[in-house]
C-alpha positions as CSV (number, residue, x, y, z in Angstrom):
1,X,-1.3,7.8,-9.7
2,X,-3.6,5.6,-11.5
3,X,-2.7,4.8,-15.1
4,X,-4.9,3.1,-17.3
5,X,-4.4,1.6,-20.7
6,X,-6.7,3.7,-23.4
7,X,-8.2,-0.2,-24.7
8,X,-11.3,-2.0,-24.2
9,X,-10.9,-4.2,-20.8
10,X,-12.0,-7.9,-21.6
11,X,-14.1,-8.7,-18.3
12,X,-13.2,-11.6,-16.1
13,X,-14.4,-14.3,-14.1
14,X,-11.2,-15.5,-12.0
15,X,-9.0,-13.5,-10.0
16,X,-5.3,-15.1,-9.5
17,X,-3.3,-12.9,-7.0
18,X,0.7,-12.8,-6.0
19,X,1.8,-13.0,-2.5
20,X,5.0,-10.5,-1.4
21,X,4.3,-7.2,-1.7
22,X,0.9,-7.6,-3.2
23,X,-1.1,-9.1,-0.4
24,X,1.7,-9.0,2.5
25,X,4.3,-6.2,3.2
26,X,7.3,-8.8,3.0
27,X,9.9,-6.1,2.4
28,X,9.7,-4.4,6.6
29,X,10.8,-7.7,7.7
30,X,13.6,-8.1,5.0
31,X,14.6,-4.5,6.1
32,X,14.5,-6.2,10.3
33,X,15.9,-9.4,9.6
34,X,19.4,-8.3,7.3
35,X,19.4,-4.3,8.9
36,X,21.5,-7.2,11.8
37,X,22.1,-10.2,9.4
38,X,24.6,-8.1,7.7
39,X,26.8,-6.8,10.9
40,X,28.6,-10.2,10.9
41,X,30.0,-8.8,8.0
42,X,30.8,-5.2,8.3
43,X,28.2,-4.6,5.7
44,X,25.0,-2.1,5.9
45,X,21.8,-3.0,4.6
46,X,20.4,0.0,2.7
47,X,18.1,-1.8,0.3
48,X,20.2,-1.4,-3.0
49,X,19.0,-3.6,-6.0
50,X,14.9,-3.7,-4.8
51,X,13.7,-3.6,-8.2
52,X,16.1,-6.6,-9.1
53,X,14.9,-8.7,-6.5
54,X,11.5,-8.2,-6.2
55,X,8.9,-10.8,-8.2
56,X,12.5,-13.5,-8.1
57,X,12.1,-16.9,-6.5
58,X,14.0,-16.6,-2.7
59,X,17.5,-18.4,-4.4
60,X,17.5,-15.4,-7.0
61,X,17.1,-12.9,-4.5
62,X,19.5,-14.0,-2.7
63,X,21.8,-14.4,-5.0
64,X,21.6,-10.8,-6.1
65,X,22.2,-9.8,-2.3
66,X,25.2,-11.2,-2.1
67,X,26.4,-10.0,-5.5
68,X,25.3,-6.3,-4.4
69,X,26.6,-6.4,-1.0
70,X,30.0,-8.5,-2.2
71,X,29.6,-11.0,1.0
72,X,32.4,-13.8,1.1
73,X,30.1,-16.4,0.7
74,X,28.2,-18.1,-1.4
75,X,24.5,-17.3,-2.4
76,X,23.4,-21.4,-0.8
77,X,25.7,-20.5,2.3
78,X,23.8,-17.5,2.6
79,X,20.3,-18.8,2.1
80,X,20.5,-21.6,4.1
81,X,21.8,-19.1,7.3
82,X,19.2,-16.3,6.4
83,X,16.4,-18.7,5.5
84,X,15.4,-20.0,9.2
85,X,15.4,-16.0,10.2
86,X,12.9,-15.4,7.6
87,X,10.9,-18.2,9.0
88,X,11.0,-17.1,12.8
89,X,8.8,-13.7,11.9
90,X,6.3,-14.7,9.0
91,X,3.6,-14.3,11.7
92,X,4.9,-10.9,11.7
93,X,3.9,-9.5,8.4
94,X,1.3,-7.3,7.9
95,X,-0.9,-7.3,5.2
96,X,-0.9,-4.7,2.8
97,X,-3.6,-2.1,2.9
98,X,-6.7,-3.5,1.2
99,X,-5.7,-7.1,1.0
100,X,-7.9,-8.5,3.7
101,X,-10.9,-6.4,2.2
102,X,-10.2,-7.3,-1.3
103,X,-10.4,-10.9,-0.4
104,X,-13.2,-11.0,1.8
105,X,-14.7,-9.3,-0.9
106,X,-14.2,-11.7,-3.5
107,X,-14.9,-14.6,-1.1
108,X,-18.2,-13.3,-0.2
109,X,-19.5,-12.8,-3.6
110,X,-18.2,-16.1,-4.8
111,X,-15.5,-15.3,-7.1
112,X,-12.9,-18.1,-7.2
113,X,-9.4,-16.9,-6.6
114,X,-5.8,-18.6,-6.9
115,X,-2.8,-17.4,-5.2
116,X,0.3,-17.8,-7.6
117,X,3.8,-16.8,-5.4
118,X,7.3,-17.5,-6.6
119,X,8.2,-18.6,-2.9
120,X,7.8,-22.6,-1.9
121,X,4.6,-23.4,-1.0
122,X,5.7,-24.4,2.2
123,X,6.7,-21.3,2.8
124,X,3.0,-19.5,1.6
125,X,0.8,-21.9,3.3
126,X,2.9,-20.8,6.7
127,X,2.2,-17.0,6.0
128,X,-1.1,-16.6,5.1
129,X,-2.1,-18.7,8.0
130,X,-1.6,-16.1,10.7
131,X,-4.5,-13.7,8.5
132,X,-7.9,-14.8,9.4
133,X,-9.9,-16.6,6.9
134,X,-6.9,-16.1,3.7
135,X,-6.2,-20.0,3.5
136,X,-9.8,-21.3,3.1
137,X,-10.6,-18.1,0.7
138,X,-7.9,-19.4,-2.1
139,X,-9.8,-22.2,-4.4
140,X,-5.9,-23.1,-5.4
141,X,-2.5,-22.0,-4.4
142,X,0.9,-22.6,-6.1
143,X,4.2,-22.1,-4.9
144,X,7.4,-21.4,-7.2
145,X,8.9,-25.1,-6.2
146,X,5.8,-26.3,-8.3
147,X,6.8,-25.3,-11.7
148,X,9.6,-25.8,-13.6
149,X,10.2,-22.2,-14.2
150,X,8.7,-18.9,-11.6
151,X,8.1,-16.0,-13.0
152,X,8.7,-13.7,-15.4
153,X,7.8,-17.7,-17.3
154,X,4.1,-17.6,-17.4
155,X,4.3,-21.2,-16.0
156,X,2.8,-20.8,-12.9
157,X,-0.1,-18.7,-14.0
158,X,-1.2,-20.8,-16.5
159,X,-1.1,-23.7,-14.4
160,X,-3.5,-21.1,-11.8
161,X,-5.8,-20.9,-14.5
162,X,-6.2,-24.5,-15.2
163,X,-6.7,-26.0,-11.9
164,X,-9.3,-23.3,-11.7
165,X,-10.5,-24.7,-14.7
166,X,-10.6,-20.8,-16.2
167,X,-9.4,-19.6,-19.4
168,X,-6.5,-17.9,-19.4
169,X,-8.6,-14.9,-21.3
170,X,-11.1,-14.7,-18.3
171,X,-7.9,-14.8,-15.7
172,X,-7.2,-11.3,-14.1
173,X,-4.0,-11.1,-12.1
174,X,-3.0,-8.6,-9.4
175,X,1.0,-7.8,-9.1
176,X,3.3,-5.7,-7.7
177,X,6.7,-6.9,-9.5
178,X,8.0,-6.5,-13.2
179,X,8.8,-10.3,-13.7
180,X,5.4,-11.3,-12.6
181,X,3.2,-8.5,-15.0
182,X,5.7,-9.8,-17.5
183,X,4.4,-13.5,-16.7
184,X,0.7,-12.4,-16.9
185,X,0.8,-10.9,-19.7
186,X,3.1,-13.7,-21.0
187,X,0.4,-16.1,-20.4
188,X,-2.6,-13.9,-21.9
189,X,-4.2,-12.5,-18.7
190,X,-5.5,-8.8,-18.1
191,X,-3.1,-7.6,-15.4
192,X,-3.5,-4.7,-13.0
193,X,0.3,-3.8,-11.4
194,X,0.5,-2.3,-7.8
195,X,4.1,-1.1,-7.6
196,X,5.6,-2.3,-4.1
197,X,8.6,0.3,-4.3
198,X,7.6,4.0,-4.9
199,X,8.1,6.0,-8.2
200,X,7.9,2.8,-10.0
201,X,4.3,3.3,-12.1
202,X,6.0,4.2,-15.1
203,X,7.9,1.0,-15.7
204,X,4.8,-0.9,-15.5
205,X,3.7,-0.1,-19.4
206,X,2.9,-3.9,-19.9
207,X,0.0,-3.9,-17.2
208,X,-3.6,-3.1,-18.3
209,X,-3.6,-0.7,-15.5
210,X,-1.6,0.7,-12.5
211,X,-2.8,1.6,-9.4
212,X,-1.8,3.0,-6.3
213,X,-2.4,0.6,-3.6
214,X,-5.6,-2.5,-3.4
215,X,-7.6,0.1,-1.6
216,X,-7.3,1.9,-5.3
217,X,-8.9,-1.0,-7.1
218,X,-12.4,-1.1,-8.9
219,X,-13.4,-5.1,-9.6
220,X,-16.2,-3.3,-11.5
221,X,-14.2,-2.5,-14.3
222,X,-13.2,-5.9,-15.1
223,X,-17.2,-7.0,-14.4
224,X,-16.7,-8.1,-11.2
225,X,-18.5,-7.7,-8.2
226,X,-17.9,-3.7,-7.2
227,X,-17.1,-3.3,-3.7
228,X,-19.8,-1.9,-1.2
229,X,-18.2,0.0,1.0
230,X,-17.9,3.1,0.1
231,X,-19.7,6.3,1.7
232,X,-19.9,9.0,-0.7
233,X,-17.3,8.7,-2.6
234,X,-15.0,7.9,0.3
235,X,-13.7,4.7,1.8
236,X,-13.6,4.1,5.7
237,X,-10.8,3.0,7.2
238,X,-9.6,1.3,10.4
239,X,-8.8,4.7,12.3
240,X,-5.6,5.3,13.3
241,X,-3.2,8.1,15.2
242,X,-0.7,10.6,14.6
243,X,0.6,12.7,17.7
244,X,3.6,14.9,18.8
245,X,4.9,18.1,18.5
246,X,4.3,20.8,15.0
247,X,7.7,20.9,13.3
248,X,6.1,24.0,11.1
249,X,3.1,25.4,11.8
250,X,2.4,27.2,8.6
251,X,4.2,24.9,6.3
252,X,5.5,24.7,3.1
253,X,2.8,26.0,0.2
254,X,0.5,27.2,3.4
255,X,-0.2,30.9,1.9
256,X,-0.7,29.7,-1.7
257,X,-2.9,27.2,-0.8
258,X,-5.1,29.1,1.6
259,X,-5.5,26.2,4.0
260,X,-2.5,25.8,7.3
261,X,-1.1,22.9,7.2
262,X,1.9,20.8,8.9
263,X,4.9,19.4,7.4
264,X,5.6,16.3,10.6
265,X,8.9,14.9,10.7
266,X,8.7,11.2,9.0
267,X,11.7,9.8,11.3
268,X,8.3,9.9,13.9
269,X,6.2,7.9,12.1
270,X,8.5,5.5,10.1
271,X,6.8,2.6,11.3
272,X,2.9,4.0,10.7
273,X,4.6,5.5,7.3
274,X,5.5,1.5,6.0
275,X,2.0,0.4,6.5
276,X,-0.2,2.9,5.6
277,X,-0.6,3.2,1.6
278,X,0.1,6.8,-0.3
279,X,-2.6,8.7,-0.7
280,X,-5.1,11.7,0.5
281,X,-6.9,10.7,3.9
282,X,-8.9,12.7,6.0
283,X,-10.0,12.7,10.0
284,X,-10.4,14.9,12.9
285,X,-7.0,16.9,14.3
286,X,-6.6,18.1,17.9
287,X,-4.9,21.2,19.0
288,X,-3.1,21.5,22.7
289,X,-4.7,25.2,22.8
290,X,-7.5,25.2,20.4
291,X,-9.8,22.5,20.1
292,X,-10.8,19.9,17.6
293,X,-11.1,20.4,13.8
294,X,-12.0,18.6,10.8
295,X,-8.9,17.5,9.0
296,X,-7.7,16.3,5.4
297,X,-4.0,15.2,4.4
298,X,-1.5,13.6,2.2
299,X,0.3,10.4,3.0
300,X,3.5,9.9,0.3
301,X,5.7,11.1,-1.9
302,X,4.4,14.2,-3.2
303,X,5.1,14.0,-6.6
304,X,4.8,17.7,-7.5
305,X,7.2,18.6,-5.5
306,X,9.5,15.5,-6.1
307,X,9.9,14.5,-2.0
308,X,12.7,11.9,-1.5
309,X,11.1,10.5,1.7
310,X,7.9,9.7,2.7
311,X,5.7,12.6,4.4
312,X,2.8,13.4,6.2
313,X,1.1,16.7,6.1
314,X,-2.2,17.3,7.0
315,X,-4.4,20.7,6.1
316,X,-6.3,22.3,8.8
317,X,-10.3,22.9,7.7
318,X,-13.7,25.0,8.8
319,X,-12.0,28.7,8.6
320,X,-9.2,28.3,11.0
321,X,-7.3,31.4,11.7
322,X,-3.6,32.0,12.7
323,X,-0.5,30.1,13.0
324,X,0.1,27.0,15.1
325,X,3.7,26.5,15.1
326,X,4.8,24.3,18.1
327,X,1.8,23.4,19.3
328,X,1.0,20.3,19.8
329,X,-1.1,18.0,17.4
330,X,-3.0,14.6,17.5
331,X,-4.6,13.6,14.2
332,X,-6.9,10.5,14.1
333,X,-7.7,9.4,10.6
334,X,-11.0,7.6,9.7
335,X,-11.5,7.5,6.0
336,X,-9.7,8.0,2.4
337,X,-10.2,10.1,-0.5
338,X,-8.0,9.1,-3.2
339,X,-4.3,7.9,-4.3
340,X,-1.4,9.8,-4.7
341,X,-1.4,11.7,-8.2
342,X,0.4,13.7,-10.7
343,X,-0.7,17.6,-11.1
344,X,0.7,18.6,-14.6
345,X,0.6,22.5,-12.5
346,X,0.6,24.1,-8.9
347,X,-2.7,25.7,-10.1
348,X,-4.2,22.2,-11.0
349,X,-2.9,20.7,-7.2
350,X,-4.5,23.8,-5.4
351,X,-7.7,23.4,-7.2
352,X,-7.7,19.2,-6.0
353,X,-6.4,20.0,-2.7
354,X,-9.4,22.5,-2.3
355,X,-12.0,19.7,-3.5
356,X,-10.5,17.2,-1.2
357,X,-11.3,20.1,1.4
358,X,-14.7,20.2,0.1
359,X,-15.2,16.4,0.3
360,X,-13.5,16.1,3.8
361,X,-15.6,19.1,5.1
362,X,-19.2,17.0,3.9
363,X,-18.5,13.6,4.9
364,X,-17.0,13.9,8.0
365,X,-20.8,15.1,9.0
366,X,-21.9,11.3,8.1
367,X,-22.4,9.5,11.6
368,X,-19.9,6.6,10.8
369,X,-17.0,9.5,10.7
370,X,-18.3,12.1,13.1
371,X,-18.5,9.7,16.3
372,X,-14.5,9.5,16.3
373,X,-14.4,13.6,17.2
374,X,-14.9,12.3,20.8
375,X,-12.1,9.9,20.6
376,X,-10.3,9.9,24.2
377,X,-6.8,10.2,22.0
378,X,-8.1,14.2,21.3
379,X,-9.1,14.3,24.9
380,X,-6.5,17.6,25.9
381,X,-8.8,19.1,23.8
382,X,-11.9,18.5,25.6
383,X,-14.1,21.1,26.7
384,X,-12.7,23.6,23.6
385,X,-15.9,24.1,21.1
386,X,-16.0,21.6,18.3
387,X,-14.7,23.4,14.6
């Protein structure tokens, strides 16, 4: 859910940007690399003490693993073994949704941008180079072996700002950890958070504004350039697919909500699930027996209903009628709607379910959506009329 600060926003001329878990999903190949590091020492990774290391230089991270995990040795002995592992699968990362279009987008219209990590810059120049176009888009780039102090210090901000040779006032930086909205504020910048761990917005109270994911983020409101992209109040996406076998047909909330929907396992899509950010999406969704219909769904957490994983459920549209349990169904999504929110009621979710419906069931129409109904992924579904 968005939350924004109830103040004036002071509009800005320089963007500065953090690396892991802002731009690049660093934390999946964390997960890889110690899920097997950790063997050699009967220990199993389950990810305990995230919001401790996230935003720390790589020595302070490691540190704390060690501490959490109680390995017998010591946090350099462990950096040094872990550190070439890391290095072997940087061209691995994937950015995070939005990045690559947010920095096209401030490329192209000429808005200088600094890139301000608490990792060695060594280590930064080596990731962003296997993204297209990321190194040359960064007027300056600083790395946490360049200061005397990383972040939560402001240090390495206000060193962004002057070799951008910007006010820190007209600086706006874009974060996903504590320590470095902490450090942007410290250093007298407007910062928007993006949380990198889920359920985290409300520890964020020192940002100017938190959002969802970068696909969430308006440069308008900070008098930037806004982006162009959009289609009627939704934003295309690179489509993607979802197949397999209905858990539930009718599932949970089906009969209040009026619309049958599809509660899909999230062990089936763990991997799609990490790189796809939370949020209401919408697409076309094939039927083994039935044919192809227009289709809206939620990606997340479900914070209504308090979910402790992940889930996908999408919402069948156009008047279908009956059950569908079992049967099999291939979704392919094409654009978004809107983050992940809040409903203070079940009456107020129903009513913004129903307008997602509303706004799914009109744009889908537009040509740049409606083409993908013939996608060859929906093809055991060919020959059944169109809904």
């Amino acid at each position: 859910m968005e939350a924004v600060k109830p103040l004036t926003r002071r509009l800005v001329s320089h963007v500065i940007l953090d690396l892991d878990g802002t731009l690049l999903n660093t934390d999946g190949i964390v997960d890889d690399i110690l899920k097997v590091y950790l063997v050699k020492y009967g220990k199993r990774w389950d990810g305990r003490g995230a919001q401790k290391r996230i935003g720390t230089t790589p020595l302070e991270a490691a540190k704390a693993i060690v501490e959490d995990y109680e390995l017998p040795c010591t946090t350099e002995e462990f950096n040094a073994e872990v550190t070439p592992l890391f290095s072997d699968q940087w061209s691995k990362i994937k950015a995070q949704p939005g990045a690559d279009r947010l920095i096209k987008h401030l490329r192209s219209n000429g808005i200088k941008i600094a890139l301000a990590s608490n990792s060695p810059r060594e280590n930064i120049e080596e990731k962003i180079s296997y993204h297209d176009g990321w190194k040359q888009s960064f007027s300056v780039i600083i790395g946490g072996n360049e200061v005397r102090e990383g972040k939560p210090s402001p240090e390495i901000f206000l060193r962004a700002a002057e070799k951008l040779n910007a006010e820190a006032s007209n600086c706006l930086v874009i974060e996903d950890s504590l320590p470095g909205v902490t450090a942007g504020k410290a250093a007298g910048m407007e910062v928007v958070a993006v949380p990198s761990l889920p359920k985290q917005a409300n520890l964020f109270t020192a940002a100017d504004e938190v959002i969802n994911s970068l696909l969430d983020l308006r440069p308008e409101k900070w008098g930037l350039p806004p982006f162009q992209d959009w289609a009627e109040d939704t934003l295309p996406v690179e489509p993607w697919y979802v197949g397999g076998p209905v858990i539930k047909g009718y599932g949970r909330g089906s009969k209040v909500l009026g619309i049958p929907t599809a509660n899909l396992s999230p062990e089936s899509f763990s991997s799609i699930l990490s790189q796809v950010a939370c949020g209401v999406y919408f697409g076309w969704a094939g039927l083994s027996t039935r044919g192809i219909y227009k289709m809206v769904m939620s990606i997340g957490w479900n914070p209504y209903f308090d979910n402790s994983e992940k889930t996908i459920e999408p919402w069948l549209l156009h008047d279908f009628d009956g059950d569908f349990y079992g049967e099999e169904l291939r979704l392919v999504i094409v654009g978004y709607i809107r983050p992940e929110a809040n409903f203070p009621s079940l009456e107020s979710l129903i009513e913004r379910i129903h307008e997602d419906g509303r706004i799914a069931e009109k744009t889908l129409d537009l040509p740049i959506y409606a083409e993908y109904k013939n996608s060859p992924y929906l093809k055991f579904a060919a020959g059944a009329q169109q809904k």
